[in-house]
Backbone as a ProteinNet text record, in pm:
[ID]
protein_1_A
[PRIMARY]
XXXXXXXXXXXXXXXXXXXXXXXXXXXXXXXXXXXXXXXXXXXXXXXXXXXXXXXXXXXXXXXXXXXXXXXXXXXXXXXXXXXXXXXXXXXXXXXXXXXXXXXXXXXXXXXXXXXXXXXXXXXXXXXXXXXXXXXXXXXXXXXXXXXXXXXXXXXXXXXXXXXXXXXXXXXX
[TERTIARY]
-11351.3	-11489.5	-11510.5	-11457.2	-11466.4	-11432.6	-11303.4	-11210.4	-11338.3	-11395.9	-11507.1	-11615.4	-11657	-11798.5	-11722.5	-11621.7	-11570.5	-11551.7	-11480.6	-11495.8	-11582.4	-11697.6	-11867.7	-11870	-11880.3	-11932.6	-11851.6	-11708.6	-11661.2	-11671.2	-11649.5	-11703.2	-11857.2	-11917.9	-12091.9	-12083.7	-12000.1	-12017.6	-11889.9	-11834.9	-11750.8	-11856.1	-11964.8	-12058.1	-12121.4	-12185.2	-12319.7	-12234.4	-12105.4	-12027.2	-12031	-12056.7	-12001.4	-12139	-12248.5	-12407.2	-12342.5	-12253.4	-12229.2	-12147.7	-12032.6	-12005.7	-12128.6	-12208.5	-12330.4	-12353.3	-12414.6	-12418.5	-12369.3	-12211.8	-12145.7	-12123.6	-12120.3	-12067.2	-12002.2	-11851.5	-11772.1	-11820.1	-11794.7	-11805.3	-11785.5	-11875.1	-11850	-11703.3	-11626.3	-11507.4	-11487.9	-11601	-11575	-11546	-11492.7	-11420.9	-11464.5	-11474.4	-11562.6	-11460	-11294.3	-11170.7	-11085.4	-11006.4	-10851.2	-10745.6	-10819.5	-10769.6	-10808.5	-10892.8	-10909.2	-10773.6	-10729	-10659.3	-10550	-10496.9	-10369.2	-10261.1	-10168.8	-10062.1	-9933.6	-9857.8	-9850	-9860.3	-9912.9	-9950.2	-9865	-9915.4	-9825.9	-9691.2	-9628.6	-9527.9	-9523.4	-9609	-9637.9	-9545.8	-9467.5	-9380.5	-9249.9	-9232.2	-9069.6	-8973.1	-8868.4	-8790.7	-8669.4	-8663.5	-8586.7	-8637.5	-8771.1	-8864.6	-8817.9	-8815.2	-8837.2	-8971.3	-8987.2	-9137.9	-9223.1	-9122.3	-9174.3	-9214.6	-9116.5	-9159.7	-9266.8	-9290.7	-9393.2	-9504.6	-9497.3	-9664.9	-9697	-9590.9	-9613.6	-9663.9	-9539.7	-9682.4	-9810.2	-9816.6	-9955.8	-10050	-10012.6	-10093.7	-10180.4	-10006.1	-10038.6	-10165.4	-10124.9	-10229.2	-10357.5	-10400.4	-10524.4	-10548.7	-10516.1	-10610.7	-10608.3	-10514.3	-10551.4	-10674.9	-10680	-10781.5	-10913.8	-10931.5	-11027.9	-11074.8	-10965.1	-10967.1	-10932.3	-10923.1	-10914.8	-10760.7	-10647.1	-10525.5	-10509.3	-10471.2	-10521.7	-10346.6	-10308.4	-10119.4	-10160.6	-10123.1	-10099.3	-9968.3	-9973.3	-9799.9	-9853.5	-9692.3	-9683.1	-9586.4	-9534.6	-9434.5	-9457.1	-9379.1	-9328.9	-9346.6	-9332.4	-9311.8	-9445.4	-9535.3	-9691.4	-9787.2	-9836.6	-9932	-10064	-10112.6	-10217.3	-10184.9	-10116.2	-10039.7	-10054.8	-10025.3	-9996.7	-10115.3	-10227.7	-10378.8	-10449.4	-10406.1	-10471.7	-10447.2	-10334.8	-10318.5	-10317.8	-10339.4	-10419.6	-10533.9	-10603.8	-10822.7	-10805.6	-10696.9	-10734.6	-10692.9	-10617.7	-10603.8	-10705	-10784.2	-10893.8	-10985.3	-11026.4	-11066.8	-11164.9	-11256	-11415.8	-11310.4	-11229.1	-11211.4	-11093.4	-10984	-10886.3	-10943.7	-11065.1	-11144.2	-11167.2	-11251	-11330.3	-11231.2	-11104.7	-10966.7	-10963.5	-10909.5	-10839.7	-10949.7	-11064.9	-11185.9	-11183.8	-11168.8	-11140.4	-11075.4	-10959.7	-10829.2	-10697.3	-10629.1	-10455.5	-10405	-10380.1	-10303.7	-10149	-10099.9	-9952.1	-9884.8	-9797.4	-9764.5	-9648.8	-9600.3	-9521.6	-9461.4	-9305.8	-9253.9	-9242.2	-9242	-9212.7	-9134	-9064.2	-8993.7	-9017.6	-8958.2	-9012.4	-9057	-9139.5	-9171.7	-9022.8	-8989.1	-8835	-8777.3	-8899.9	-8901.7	-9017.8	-8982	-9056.2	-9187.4	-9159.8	-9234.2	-9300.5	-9210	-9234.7	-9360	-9413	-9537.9	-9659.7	-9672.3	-9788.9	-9799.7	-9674.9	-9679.8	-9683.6	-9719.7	-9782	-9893.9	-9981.8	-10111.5	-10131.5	-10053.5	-10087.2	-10090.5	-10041.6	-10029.1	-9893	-9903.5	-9734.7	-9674	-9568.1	-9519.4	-9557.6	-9562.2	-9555.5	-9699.6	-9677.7	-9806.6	-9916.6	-10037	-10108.9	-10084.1	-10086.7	-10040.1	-10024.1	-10031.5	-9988.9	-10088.1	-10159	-10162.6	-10208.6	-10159.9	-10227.9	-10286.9	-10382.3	-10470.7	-10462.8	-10409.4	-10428.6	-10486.9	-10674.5	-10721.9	-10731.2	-10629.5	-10638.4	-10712.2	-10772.2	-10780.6	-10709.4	-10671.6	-10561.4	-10530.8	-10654.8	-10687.7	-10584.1	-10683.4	-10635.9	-10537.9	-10493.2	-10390.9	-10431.2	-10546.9	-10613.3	-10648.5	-10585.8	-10652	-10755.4	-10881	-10978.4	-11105.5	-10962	-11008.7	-10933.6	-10915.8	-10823.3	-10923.3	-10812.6	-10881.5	-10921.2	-10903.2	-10911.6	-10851.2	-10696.8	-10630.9	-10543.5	-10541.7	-10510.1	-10669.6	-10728.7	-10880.9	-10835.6	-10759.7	-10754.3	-10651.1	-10544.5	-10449.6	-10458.6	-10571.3	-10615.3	-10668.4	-10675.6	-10730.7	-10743.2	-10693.7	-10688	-10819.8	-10871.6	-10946.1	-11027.8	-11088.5	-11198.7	-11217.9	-11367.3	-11350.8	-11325.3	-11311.4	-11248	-11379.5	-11481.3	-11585.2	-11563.5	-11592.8	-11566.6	-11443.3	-11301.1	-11196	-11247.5	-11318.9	-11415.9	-11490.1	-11566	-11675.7	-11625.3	-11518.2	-11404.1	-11402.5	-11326.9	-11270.7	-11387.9	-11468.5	-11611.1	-11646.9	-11640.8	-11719.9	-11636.7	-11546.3	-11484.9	-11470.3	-11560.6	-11540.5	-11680.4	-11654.4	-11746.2	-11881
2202	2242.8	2311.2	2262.9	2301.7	2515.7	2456.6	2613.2	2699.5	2645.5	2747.1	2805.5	2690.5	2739.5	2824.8	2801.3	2878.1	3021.7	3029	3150.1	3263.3	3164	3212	3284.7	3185.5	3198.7	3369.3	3370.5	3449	3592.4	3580.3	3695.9	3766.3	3653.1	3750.7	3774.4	3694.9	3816.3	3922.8	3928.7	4080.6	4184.6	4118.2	4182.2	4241.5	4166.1	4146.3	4264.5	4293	4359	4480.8	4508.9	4655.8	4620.8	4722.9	4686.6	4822.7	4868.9	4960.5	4863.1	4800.8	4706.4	4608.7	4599.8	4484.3	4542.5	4649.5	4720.4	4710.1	4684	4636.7	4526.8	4514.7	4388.3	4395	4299.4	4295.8	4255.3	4278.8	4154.7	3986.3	3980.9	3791.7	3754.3	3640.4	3652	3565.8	3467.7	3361.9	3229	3237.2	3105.9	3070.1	2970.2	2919	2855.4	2847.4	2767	2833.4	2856.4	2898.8	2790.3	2698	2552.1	2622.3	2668.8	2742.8	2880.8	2937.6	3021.3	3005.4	3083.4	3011.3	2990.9	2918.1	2856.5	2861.1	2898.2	2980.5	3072	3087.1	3230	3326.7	3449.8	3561.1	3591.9	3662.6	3697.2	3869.1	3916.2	4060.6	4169.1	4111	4210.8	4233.4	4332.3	4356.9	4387.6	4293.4	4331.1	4465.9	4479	4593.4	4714.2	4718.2	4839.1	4959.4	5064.8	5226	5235.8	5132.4	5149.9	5301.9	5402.3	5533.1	5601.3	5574.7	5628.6	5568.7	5433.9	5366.8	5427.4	5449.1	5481	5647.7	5687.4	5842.8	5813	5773.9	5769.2	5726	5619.5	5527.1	5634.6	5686	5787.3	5956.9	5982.7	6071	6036.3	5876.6	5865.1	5846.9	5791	5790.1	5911.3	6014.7	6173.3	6208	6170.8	6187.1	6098	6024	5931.6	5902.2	5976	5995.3	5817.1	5735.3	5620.2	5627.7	5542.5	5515.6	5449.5	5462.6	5409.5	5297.9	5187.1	5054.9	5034.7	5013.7	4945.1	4850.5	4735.7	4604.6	4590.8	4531.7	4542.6	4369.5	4316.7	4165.5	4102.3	3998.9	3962.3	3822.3	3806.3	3691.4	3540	3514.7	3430.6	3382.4	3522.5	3454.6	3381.1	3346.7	3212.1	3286.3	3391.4	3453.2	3590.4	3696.3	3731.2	3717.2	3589.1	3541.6	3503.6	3416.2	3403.3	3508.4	3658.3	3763	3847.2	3861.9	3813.1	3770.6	3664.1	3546.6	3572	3598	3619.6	3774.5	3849.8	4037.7	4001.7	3888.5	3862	3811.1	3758.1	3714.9	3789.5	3769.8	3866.5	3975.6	3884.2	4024.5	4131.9	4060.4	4142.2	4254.1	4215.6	4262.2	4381.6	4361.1	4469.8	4561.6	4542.2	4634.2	4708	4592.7	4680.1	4788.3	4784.7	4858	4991.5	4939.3	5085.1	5135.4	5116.3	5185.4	5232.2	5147.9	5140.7	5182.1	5248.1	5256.4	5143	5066.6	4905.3	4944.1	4917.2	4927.4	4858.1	4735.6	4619.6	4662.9	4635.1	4687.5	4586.5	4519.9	4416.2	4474.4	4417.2	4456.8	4315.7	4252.4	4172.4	4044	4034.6	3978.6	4048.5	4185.5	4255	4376.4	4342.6	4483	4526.9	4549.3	4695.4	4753.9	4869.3	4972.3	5002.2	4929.8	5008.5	5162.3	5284	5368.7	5393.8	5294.1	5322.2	5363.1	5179.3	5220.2	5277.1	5322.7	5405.5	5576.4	5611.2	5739.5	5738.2	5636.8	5645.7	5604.6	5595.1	5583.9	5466.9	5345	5203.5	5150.9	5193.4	5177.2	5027.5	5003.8	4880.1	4822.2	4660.6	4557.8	4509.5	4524.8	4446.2	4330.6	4352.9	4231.6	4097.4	4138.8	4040.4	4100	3959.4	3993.5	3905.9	3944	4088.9	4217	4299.6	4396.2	4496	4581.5	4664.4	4751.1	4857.1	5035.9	5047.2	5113.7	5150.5	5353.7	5388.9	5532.2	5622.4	5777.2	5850.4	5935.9	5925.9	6009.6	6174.3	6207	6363.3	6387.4	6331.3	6387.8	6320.2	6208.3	6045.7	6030.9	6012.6	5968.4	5795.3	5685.8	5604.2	5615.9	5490.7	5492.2	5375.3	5238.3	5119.5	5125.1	5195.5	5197	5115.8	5006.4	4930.2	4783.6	4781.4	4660	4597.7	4663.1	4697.1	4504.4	4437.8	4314.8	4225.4	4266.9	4179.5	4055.5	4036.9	3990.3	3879.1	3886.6	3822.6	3655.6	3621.8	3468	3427.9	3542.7	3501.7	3367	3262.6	3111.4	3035.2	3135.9	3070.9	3158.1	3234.6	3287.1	3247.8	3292	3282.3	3355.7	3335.8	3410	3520.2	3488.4	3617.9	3675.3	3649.5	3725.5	3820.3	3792.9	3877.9	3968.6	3950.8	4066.2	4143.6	4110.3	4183.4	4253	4264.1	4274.8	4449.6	4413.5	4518.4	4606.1	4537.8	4644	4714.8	4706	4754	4867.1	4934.6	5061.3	5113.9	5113.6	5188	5246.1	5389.9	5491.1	5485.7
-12851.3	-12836.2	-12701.7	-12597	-12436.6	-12492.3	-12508.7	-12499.9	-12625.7	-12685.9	-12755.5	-12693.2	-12635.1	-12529.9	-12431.5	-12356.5	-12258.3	-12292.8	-12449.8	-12491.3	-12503.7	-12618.3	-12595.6	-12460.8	-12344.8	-12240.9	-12164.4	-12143.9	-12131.1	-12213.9	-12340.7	-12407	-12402.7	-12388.4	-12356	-12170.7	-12059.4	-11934.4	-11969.7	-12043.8	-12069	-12130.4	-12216.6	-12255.5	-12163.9	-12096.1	-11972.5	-11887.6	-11859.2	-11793.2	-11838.1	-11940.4	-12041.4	-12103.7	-12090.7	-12182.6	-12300.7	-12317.9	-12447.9	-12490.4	-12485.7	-12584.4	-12646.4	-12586.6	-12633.7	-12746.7	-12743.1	-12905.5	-13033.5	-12978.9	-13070.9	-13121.6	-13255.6	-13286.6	-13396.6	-13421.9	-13512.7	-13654.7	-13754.4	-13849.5	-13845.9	-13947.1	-13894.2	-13967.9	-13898.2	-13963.4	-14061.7	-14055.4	-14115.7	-14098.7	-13989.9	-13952.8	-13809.6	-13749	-13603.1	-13503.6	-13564.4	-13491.9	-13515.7	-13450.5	-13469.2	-13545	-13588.4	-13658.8	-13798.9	-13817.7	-13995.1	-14008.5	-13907.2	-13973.4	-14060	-14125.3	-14219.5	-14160.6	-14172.5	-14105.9	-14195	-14158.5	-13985.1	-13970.3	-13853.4	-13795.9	-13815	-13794.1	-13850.8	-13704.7	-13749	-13666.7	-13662.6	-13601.9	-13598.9	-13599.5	-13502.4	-13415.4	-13434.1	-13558.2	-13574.2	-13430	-13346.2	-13327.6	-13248.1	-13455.4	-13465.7	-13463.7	-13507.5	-13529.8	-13404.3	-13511	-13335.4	-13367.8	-13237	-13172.5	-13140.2	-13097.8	-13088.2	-13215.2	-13322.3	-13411.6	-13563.7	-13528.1	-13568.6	-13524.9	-13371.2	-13324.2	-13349.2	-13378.4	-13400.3	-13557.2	-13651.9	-13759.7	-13781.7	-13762.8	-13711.8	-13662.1	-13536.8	-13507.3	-13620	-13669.4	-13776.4	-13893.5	-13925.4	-14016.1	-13960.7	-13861.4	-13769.9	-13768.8	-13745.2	-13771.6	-13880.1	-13995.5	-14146.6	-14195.3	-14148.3	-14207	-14089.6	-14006	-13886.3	-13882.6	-13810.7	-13735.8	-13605.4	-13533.1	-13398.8	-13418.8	-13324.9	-13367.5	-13275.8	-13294.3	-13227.9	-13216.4	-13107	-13076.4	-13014.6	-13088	-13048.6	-12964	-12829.4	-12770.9	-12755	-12784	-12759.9	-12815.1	-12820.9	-12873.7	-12977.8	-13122.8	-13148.6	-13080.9	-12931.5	-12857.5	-12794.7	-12812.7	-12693.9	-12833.2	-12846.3	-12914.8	-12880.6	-12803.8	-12805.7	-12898.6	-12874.6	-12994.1	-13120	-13144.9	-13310.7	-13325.7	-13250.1	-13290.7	-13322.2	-13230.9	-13267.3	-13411.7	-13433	-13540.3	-13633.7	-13645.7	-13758.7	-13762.9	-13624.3	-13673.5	-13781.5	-13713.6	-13771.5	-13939.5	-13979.7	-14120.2	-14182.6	-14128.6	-14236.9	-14283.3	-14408.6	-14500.7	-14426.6	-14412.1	-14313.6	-14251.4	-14155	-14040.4	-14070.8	-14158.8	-14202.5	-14227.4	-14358.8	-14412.8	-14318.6	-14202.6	-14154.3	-14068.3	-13987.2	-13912.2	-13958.3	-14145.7	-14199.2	-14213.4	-14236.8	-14238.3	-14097.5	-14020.2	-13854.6	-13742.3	-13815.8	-13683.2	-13806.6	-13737.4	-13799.4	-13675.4	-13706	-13633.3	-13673.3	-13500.7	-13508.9	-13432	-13452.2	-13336.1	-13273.1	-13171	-13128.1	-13057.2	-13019.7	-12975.4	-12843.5	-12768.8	-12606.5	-12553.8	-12649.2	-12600.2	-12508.5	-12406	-12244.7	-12160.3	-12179.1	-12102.1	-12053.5	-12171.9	-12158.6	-12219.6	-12314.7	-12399.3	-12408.6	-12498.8	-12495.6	-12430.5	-12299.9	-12206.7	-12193	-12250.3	-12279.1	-12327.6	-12440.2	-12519.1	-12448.3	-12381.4	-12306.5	-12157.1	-12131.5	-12028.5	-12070.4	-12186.4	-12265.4	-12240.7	-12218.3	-12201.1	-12039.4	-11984.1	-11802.7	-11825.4	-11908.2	-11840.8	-11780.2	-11703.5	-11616.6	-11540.2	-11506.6	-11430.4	-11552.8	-11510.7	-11605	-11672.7	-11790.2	-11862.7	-11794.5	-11771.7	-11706	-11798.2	-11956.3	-12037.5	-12185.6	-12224.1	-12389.7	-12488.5	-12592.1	-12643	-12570	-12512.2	-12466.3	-12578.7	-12589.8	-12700.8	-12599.8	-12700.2	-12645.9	-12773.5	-12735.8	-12820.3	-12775.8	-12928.4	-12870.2	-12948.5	-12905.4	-12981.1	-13008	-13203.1	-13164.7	-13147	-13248.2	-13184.6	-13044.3	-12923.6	-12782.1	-12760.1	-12845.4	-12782.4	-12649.2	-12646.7	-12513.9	-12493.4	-12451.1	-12402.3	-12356.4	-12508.8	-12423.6	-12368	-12384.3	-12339.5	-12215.4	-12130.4	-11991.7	-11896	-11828.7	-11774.2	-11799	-11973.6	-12074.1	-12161.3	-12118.7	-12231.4	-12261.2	-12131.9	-12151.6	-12166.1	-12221.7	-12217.5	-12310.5	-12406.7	-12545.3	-12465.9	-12379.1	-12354.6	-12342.5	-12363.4	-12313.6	-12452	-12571.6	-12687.2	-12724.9	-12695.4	-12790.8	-12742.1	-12568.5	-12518.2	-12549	-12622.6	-12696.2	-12834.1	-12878.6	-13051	-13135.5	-13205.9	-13376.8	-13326.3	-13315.3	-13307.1	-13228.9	-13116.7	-12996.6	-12981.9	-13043.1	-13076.9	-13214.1	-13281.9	-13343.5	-13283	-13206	-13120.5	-13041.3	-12970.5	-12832.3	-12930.9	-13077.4	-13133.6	-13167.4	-13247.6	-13271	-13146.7	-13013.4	-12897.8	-12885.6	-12945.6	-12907.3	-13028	-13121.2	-13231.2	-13202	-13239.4	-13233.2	-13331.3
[MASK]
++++++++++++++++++++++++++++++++++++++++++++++++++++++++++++++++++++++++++++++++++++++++++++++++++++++++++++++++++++++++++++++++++++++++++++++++++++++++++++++++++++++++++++

């Protein structure tokens, strides 16, 4: 219960911080705990995947389908990661992802790999954390949550909503 209110509490001054995210708001997801998601959590992050050429298609289809292209970087191993994860699977939210975002995960290992990615968009040196969100456009492939891109990284200590709302606040 603590780690919920804390969440609450934290997600509305990220609000109070950003009055254009306030505007936004995600779909409801359904669920009020990270104890309702299905179990077990998903395991996002192929590995083996060529990360470069995942995000190039991903990207391709984001201007075929005029979405915003959303790269998830994180690994298998972080537990914020796999919660994020688990909330973007449930039904509301899955839905509305899939109406907005081309979503593309990308393993970065222990912080030693494909660095390359998000250093395409000017996020250079080492990740503040994990999940990090590069929300891009892909028209220009312009990063254009710069600055926020580890906001999500503490996810377990937010709510299922608030990791909705986080995502709604950069959709056009």
């Amino acid at each position: 219960m603590r780690a919920m209110v804390f969440g609450a509490i934290m997600a509305a001054l990220s609000l109070a911080a950003n009055p254009a995210q306030a505007a936004s708001q995600g779909p409801r997801v359904g669920i009020t705990s990270f104890e309702q998601l299905a179990q077990p959590l998903p395991l996002p992050y192929d590995p083996h995947a060529n990360a470069d050429r995942a995000v190039t298609e991903a990207r391709q289809r984001a201007i075929a389908t005029h979405k915003l292209l959303l790269i998830d970087l994180g690994g298998n191993w972080c537990p914020d990661c796999r919660i994020l994860a688990g909330t973007i699977e449930t039904p509301a939210l899955k839905a509305w992802v899939e109406q907005h975002y081309e979503l593309v995960s990308v393993d970065i290992g222990r912080f030693d790999k494909n660095g390359q990615i998000p250093a395409r968009y000017g996020v250079t040196g080492r990740l503040e954390g994990v999940p990090s969100l590069l929300v891009v456009e892909p028209r220009s492939n312009t990063l254009i949550n710069a600055g926020h891109t580890a906001a999500l990284a503490d996810a377990r200590h937010m709510s299922p909503q608030a990791l909705s709302d986080w995502l709604a606040s950069w959709v056009r």
